[in-house]
C-alpha positions in Angstrom: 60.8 -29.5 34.9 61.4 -25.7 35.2 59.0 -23.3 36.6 58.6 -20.4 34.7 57.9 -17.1 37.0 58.0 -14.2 34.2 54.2 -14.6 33.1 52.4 -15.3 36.7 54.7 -12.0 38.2 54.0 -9.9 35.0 50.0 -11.3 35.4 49.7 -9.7 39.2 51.3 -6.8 38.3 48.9 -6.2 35.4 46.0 -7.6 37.0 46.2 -4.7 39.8 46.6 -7.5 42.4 49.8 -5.9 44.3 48.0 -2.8 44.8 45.1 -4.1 46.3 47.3 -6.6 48.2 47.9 -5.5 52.1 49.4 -6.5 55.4 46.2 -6.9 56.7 45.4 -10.3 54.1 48.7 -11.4 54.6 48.3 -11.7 58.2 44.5 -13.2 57.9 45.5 -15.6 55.1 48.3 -16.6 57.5 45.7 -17.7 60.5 43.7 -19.5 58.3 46.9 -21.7 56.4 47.9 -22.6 60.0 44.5 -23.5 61.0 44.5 -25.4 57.8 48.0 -27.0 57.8 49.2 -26.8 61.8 52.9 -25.0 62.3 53.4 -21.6 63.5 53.8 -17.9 61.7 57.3 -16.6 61.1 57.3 -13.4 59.9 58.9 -10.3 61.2 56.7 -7.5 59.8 57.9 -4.8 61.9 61.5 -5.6 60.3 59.9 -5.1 56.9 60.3 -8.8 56.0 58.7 -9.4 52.2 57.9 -13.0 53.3 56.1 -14.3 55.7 55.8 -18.1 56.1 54.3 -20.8 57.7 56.9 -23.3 60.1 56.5 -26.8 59.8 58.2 -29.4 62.8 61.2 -29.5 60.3 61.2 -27.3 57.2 58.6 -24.0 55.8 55.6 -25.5 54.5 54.7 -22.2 53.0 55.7 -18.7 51.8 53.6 -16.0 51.4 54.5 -13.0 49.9 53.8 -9.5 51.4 54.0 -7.4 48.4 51.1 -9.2 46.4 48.8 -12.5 46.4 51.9 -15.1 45.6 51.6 -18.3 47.5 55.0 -20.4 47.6 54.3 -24.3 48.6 56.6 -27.0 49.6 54.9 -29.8 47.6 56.9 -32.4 50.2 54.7 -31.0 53.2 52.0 -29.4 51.8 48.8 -31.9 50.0 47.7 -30.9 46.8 44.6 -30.1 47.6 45.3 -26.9 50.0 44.5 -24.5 46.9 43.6 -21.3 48.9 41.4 -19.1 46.3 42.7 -15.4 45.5 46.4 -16.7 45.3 48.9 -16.9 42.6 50.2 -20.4 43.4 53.3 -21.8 42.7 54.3 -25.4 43.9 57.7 -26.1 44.4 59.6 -29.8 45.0 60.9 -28.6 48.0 62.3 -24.8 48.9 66.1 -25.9 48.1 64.9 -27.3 44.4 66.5 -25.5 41.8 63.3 -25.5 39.8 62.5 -21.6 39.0 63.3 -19.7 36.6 62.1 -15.9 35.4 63.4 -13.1 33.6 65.6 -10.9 35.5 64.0 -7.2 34.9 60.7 -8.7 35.7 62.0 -10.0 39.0 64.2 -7.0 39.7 60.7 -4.3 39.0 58.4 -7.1 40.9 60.3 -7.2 44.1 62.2 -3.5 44.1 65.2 -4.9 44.3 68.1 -2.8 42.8 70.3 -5.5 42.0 70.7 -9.4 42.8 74.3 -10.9 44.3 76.3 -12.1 41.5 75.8 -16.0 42.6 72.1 -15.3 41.3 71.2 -16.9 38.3 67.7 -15.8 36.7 67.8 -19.0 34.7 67.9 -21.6 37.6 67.3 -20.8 41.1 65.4 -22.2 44.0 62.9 -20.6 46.0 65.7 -20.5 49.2 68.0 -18.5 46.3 65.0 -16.1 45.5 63.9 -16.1 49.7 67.1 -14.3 50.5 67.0 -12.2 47.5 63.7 -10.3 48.3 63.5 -11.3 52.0 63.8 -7.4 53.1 
């Protein structure tokens, strides 16, 4: 099954949510998803990084994103009910699961990204694919 991005990015946009989205949530949403889940931050915020995620012992067990409210989770590691309130969720088979999809313009104005690499496809892509995309 294919997860469709385009509406849930076009929805925070719209919504106002990446406006009122800051640094400041993403780093206290990041305490309280390790006190919640264990692991450790790794996110380079003075580099700029767009993601900021939460280490398991052997794979991410979540991404956050930096520019709004979007919650990426590794449904592998991560039990269905961690639902943190206030977050666009999306729950993935694992990171490396070619499972999303979403229109490219939408992606391309949602991120700021000029352009994607040419192995990029829009129509399939994994969250690992879309990671180092948007990463910086």
């Amino acid at each position: 099954m294919m997860i469709d991005l385009t509406q849930a990015l076009t929805d925070l946009v719209l919504s106002g949510a990446v406006e009122s989205w800051s640094e400041a949530q993403v780093a206290d949403r990041l305490t309280d998803f390790t006190a919640a889940l264990g692991g450790q931050i790794d996110w380079d915020d003075a580099a700029g990084e767009k993601w900021a995620q939460i280490e398991g012992h052997d794979a991410p067990l979540v991404y956050l994103s930096v520019h709004a409210p979007l919650l990426v989770l590794n449904e592998e590691l991560v039990s269905d009910s961690f639902s943190p309130e206030g977050l666009t969720i999306v729950r993935v088979p694992s990171m490396h699961a070619s499972v999303l999809t979403c229109d490219r313009e939408v992606l391309r104005q949602f991120f700021g990204v000029e352009d994607f690499t040419s192995e990029f496809d829009d129509s399939r892509f994994s969250f690992s694919d879309l990671y180092y995309q948007t990463v910086t």
